[in-house]
C-alpha positions as a Markdown table, in Angstrom:
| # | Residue | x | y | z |
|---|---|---|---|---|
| 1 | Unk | 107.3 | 91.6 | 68.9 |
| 2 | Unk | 107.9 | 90.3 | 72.6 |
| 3 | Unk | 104.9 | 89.8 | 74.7 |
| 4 | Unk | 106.6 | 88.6 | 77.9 |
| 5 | Unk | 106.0 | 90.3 | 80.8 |
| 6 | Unk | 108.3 | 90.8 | 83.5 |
| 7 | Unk | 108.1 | 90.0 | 87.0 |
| 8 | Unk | 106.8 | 92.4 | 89.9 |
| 9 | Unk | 107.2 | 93.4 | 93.4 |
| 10 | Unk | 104.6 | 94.5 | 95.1 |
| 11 | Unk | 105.7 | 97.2 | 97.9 |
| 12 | Unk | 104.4 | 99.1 | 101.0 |
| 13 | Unk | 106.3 | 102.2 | 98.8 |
| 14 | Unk | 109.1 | 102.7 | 96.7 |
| 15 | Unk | 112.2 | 103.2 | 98.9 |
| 16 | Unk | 115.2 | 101.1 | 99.8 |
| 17 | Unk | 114.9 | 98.2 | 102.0 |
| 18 | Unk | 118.0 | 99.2 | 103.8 |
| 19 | Unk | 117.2 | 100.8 | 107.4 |
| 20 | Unk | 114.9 | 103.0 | 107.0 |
| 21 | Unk | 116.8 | 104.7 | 104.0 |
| 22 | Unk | 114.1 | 107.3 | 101.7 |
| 23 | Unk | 115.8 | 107.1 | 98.5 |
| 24 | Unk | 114.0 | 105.2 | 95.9 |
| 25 | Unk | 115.0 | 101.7 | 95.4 |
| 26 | Unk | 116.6 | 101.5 | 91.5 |
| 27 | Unk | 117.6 | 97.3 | 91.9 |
| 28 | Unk | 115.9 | 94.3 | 93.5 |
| 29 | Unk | 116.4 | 90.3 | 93.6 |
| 30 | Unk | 112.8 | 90.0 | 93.5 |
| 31 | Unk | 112.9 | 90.2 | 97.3 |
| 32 | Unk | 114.6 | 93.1 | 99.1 |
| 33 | Unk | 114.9 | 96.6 | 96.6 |
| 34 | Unk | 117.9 | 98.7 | 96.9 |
| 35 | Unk | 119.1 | 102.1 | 96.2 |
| 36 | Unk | 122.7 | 102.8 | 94.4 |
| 37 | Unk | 124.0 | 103.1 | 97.6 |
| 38 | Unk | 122.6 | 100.1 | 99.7 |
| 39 | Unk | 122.7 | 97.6 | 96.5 |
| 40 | Unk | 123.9 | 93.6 | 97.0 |
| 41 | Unk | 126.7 | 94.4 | 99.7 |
| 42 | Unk | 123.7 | 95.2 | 102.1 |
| 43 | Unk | 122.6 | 91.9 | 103.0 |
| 44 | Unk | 123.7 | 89.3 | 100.5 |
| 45 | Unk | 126.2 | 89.1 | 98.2 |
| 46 | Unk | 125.2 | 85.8 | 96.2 |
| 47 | Unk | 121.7 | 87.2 | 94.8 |
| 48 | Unk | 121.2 | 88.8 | 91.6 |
| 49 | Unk | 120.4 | 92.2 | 91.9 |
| 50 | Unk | 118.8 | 93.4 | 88.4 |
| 51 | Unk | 117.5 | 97.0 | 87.6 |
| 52 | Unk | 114.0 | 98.4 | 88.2 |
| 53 | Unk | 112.7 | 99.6 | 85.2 |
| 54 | Unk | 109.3 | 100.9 | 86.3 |
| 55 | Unk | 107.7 | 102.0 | 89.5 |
| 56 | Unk | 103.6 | 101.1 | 89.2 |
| 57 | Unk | 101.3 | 103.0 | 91.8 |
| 58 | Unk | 98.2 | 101.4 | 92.2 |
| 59 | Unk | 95.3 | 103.1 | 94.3 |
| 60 | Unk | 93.6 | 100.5 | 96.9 |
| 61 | Unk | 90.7 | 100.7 | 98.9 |
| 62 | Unk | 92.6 | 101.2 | 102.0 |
| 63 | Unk | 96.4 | 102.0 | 101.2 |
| 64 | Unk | 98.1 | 102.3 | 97.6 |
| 65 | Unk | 100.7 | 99.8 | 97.2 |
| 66 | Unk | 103.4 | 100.3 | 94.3 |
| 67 | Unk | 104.7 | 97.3 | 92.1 |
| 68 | Unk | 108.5 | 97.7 | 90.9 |
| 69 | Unk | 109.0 | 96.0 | 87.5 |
| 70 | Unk | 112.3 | 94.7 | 86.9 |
């Protein structure tokens, strides 16, 4: 069985970094999040964009925040 866990990014909301585009981000480099249309070609193209598997909303006390798993 594997245990590991895989990394998170915690986010404001689940949309693509890419001026102020709605749809919601499918890849990150553990830094920026993308959709299909704005993936690495956006700002960088020497990153490793890999896929988000899970979108996490978590309630907070002021503002929910959502963690992408990838």
């Amino acid at each position: 069985m594997n245990n590991t866990t895989r990394p998170t990014l915690k986010l404001p909301d689940p949309y693509c970094d890419y001026n102020g585009c709605l749809t919601e981000a499918t890849h990150t480099d553990g830094e920026w999040v993308m959709c299909p249309h704005h993936e690495e070609t956006a700002y960088r193209t020497s990153t490793y964009w890999r896929p988000i598997t899970r979108w996490i909303p978590v309630p907070g006390p002021d503002w929910p925040y959502y963690l992408a798993e990838y």
